[in-house]
N, C-alpha and C positions, 0 to 999 in steps of 0.2 A: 612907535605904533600906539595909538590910540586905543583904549579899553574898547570892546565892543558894546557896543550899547543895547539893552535891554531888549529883546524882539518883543514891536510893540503889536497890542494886541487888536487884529485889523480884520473886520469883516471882507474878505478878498470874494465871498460866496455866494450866491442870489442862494436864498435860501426857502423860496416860491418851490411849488411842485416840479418834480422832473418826472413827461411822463414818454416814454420809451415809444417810437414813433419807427415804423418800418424799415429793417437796417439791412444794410450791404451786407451782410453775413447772416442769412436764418436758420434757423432751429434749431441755434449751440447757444443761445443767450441764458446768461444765469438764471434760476429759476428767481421769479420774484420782481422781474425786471419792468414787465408790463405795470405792474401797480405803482401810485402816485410814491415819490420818494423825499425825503426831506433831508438834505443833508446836516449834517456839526456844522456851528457855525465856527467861523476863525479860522478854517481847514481849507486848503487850496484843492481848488479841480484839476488833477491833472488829466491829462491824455499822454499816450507814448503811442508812436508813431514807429515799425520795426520792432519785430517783437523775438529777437535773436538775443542780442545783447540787452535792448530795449527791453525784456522781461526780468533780466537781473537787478536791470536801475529800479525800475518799479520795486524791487521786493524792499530796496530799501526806502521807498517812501512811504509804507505804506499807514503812517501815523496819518498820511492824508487821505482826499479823496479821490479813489482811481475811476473816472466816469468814463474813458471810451480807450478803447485798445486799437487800433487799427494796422493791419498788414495788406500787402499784397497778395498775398497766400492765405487762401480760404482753409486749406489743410491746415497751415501753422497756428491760423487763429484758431480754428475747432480746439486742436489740442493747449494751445493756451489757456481758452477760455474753460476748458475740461481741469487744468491745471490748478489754475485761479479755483476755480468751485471746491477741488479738492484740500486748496492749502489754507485758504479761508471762507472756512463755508459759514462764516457770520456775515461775510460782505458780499457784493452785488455790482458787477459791471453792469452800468445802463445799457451802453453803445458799443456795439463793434462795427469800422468800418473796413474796403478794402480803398478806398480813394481818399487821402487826408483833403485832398480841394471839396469835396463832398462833406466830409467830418466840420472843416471849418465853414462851410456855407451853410451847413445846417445848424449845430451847435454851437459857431465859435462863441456866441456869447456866453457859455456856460463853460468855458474853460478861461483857467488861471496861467497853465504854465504845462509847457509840452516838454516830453522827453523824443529824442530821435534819435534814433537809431539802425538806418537804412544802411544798404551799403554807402559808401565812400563817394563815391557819384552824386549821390542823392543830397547828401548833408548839406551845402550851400543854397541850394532852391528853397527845399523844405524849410531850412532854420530861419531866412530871409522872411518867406510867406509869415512866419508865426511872428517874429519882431513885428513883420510891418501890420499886425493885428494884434497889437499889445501884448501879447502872449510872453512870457517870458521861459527862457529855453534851458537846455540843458543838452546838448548836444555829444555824440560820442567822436572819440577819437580816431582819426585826426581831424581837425575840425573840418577841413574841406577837403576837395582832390586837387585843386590846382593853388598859385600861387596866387593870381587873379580872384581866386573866390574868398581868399582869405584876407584879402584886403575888401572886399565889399563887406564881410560880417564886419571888421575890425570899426568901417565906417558905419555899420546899419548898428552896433554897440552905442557910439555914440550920437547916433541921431537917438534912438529910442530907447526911452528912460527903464530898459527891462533889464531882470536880472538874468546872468548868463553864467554858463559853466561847459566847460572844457571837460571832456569825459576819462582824464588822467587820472584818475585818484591817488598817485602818490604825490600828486603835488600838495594833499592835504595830508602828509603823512608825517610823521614826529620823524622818521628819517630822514627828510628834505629839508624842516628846518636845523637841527642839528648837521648837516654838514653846510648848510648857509652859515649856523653862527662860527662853526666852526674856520673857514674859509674867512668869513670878514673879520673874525680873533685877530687872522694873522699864523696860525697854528702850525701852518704848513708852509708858510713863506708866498710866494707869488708864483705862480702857478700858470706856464706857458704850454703847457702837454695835457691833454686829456684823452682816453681812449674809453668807447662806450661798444657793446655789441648786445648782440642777443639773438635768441636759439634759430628764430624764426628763418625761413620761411617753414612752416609743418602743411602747407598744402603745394601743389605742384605749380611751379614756374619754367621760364622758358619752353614758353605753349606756341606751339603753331594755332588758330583758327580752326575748332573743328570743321568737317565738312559734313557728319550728316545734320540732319534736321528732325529731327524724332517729334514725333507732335510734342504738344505745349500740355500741362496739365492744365485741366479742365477750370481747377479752381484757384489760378495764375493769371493776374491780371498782368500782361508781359511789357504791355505798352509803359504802364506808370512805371515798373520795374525798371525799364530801361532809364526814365526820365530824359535826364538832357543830353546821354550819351548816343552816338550814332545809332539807326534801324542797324537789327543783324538777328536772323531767326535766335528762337527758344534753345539752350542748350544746356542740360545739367551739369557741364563743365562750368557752365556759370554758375547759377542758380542751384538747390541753396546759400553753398558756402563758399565754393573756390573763386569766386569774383577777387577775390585781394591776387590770387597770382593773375593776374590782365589789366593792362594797363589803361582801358576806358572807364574800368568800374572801380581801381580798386589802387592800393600805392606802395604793394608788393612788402616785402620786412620793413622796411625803411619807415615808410608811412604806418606802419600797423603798429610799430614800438616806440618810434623814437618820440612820440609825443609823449612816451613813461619814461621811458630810461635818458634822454637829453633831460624832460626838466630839471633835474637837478643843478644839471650844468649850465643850462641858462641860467636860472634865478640865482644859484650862489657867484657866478661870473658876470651879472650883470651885463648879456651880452644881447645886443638886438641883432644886428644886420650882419652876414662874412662881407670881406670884402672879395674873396678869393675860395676858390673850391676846384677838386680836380677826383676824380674816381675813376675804379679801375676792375674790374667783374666778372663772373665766368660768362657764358655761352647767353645769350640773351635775342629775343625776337621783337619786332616791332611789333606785337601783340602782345608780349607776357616780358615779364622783367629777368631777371639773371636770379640762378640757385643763389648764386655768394657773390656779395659786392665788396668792396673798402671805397670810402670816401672821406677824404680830409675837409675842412671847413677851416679857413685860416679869418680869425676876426680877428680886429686893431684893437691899438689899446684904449680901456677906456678911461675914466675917472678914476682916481683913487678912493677906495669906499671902505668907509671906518678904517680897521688896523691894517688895512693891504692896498698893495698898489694892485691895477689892472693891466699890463700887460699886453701885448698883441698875444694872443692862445692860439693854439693847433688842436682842433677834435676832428678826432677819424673813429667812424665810426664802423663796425664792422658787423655781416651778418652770415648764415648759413652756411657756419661751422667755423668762419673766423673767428681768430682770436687777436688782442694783440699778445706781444709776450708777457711771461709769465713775471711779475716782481720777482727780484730775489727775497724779498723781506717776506712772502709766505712763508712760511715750511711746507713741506713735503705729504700729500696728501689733504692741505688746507683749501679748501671750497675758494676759486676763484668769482664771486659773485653767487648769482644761484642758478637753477634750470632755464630762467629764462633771461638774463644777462646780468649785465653790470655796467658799474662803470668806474676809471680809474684816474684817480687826480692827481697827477705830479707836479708837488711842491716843491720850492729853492730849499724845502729845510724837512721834508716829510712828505707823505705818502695818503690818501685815504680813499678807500676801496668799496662799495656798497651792492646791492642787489638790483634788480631791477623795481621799477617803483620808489626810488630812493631809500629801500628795505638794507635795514640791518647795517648802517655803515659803520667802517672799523678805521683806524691810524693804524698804521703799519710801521712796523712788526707788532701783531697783535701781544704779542705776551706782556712786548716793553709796555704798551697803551691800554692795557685790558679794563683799567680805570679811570681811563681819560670820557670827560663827559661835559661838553659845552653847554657854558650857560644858555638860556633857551629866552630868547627876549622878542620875538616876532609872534604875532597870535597863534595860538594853539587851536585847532580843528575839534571838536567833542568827538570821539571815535577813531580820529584821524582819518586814515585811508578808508577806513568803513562809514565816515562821518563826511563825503565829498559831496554824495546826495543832499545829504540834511543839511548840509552847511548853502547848498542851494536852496535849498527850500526858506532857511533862515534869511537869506537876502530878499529872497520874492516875498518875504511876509514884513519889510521894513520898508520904510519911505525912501523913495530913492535918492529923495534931495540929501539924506544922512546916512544912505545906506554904507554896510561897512562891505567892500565888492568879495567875492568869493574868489577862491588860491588861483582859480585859471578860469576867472572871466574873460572876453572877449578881446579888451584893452592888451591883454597882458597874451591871448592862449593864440590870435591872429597874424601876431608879427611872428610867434615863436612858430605856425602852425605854416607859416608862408618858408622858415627856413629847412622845415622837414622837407617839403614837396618840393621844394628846389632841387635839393642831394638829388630826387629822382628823377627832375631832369638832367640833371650834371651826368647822370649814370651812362644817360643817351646819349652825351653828347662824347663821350670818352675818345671818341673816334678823331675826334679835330685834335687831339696830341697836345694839350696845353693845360697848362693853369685857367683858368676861366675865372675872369675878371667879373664881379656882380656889384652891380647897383641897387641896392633897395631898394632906395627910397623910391626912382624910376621904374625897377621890376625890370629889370635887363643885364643881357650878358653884352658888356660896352667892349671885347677885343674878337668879334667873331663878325668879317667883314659882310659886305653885299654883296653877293654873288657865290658867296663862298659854298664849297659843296663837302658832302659827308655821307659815308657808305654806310646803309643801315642793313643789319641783317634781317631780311624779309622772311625767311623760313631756313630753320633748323631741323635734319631729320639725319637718321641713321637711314646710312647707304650700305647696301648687302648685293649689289648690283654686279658686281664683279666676284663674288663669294670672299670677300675680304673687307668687314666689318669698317666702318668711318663715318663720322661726321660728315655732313654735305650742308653748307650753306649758300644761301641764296641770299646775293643782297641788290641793294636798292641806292642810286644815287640822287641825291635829292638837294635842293639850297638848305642850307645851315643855319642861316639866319630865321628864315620862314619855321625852318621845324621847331626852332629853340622857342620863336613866341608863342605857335600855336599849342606848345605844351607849357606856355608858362601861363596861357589866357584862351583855356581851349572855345571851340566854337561849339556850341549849344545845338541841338535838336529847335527846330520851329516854333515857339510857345514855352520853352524853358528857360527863355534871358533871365537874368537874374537883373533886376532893375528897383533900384534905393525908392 
């Protein structure tokens, strides 16, 4: 690995007045906003776009400049922008909008580099519109919701010279490298079994379709909210938070974590495509996903890299309250991972066990290894996991022809971000009773014939109909082939194609 080179010092800023012009959001703007503004020069403009998670990334930028926040939610922005005033009341948002097409048609040229953070729906439209306007991004986890969208960022990475980042933060973590070097040492031998889970899901799955329709809040723009996903009235079973348990909006435990707790296991196993996947789950609806899944991923072997061979590997991964079993080489009472998962490396010669985010990894039996500590030869992060932000920001302030790229840019966060959202169709597809045969490179399941059909459970409810308590499902027979593509390359809402 190459030394990083020096961040050079680059006027990214128009540093002309900025003066605050009638916004999609009135009478919560910071005080101060209206008068002509001059920014630091050398200091990037951001905007964030989703101000949920979207508010956390911002705090760690904030060595830059934050010029427009925009949400969907006139509610969420007030109290943002109330937030913001309170936590830095030396600084000044210009802009708040509720329509990012609006933000960038009015402003774009005064921004550097967006942060987004929509739901899971939204991330591929959004992140696409800001590439193909030089904007360089910063997107939150998982990068897209389908497999199809994550092969357009992968290719809109390399069409435009912008820098990008994956909203993982432990792939900038000093525990992700440390069990990378450790792994290519050799330390643990070759390594055919891996097992990852985590806590998740913490909000409700296996959802029927609400049925009432409660009016919309007044200061909810529902139409953008939806974006590319099908019309379907306002309901607060969406909106705020629980869009991750339903499957138009959102990519249930699977998609929520596995972009923290697999990197590990991608990048120390040097793995891109399965060739093979098979899952198995509790109670699940064709509108919301299942409380608890397992799902294996069988990739071939690859190269040998440095001191270890590569292996054909098995990861199953496991959620809501899965576990796999337990090592013998813990003891008794020893923290298997942390509150919100782990994951488990089984080596021909040893063992190594970490947290979620690549946090805290151990060789097992800890007591024996309590001193073991791999040399460290891949770049080191400033802050590590709190330095994923900055370490973006560091690339969008260097030329891109020498840029050194960030831990989960586009190249590297889109193939990895296409094998998360796969599992969660494989999840649906459990019903066809087979190993499920996948083509990457294609984006296809090659042993699931024409014609072939698959019972989907349409609605799940508790039956008290006969004064004796039961499950009652309602299912749906439908072609297999068809449903498999349209979740692996769903169809867009009217005016949301995603187009390079």
């Amino acid at each position: 690995m190459s030394e990083q080179p020096e961040i050079p010092r680059r006027d990214f800023i128009k540093s002309t007045a900025i003066i605050a012009t009638a916004l999609a959001v009135p009478a919560v703007l910071t005080a101060g906003c209206e008068e002509e503004k001059k920014w630091p020069e050398g200091k990037l403009n951001i905007a964030v776009i989703g101000l949920g998670m979207g508010f956390g990334n911002m705090k760690n930028c904030m060595d830059e400049n934050i010029v427009a926040l925009c949400d969907v939610d006139n509610q969420r922005m007030k109290g943002r922008l109330e937030e913001f005033k309170k936590d830095y009341p030396d600084k000044t948002v210009p802009y708040d909008y509720q329509d990012y097409k609006k933000m960038f048609a009015e402003i774009g040229d005064q921004i550097d580099a967006v942060i987004i953070a929509t739901p899971d729906h939204n991330h591929a439209i959004v992140t696409l519109e800001a590439m193909k306007l030089g904007k360089n991004v910063y997107c939150q986890k998982p990068l897209t919701h389908s497999v199809y969208e994550s092969r357009i960022l992968t290719q809109a990475a390399e069409k435009y010279p912008v820098a990008t980042q994956m909203g993982n933060q432990g792939a900038s973590g000093e525990g992700t490298a440390w069990i990378c070097e450790s792994i290519w040492n050799g330390d643990i031998g070759e390594i055919k079994e891996v097992h990852a889970w985590t806590n998740r899901p913490i909000w409700p799955q296996c959802l029927n379709r609400p049925e009432d329709t409660p009016r919309k809040p007044s200061g909810l723009d529902w139409d953008i909210w939806l974006g590319p996903a099908p019309q379907r009235p306002y309901s607060p079973w969406y909106h705020p938070w629980s869009w991750r348990g339903w499957f138009d909006f959102g990519t249930g435990a699977l998609g929520d974590m596995a972009c923290h707790i697999l990197d590990p296991v991608m990048r120390s196993l040097r793995l891109k495509y399965p060739t093979g996947i098979q899952a198995s789950s509790s109670k699940w609806t064709i509108e919301s996903p299942a409380e608890s899944e397992k799902i294996t991923y069988l990739f071939p072997e690859r190269e040998k890299y440095k001191n270890v061979e590569m292996p054909a590997v098995e990861v199953t991964w496991y959620d809501g309250g899965l576990m796999p079993n337990r090592p013998l080489e813990l003891k008794d009472g020893e923290p298997m991972g942390d509150s919100d998962g782990g994951v488990l490396f089984v080596g021909s010669k040893g063992k190594i066990i970490c947290g979620c985010y690549g946090k805290d990894p151990k060789r097992l039996p800890t007591d024996e290894f309590k001193d073991y500590s791999p040399t460290i030869n891949v770049r080191l992060v400033p802050g590590g996991i709190g330095g994923h932000e900055k370490d973006w920001i560091r690339a969008c302030k260097e030329d891109p022809a020498t840029r050194v790229k960030t831990k989960s840019h586009f190249g590297y966060a889109g193939p990895f971000n296409e094998v998360v959202v796969m599992g969660t169709v494989a999840a649906r597809l459990s019903g066809l009773r087979r190993i499920l045969k996948w083509d990457g490179e294609n984006m296809k399941f090659t042993n699931i014939k024409e014609g072939e059909k698959i019972r989907i459970p349409k609605i799940v409810k508790l039956d008290n109909s006969k004064n004796v308590p039961r499950y009652k499902t309602e299912y749906e027979v439908i072609d297999a082939l068809e449903y498999a593509e349209s979740l692996i390359k769903r169809k867009p809402r009217k005016g949301w194609e995603l187009e390079l």
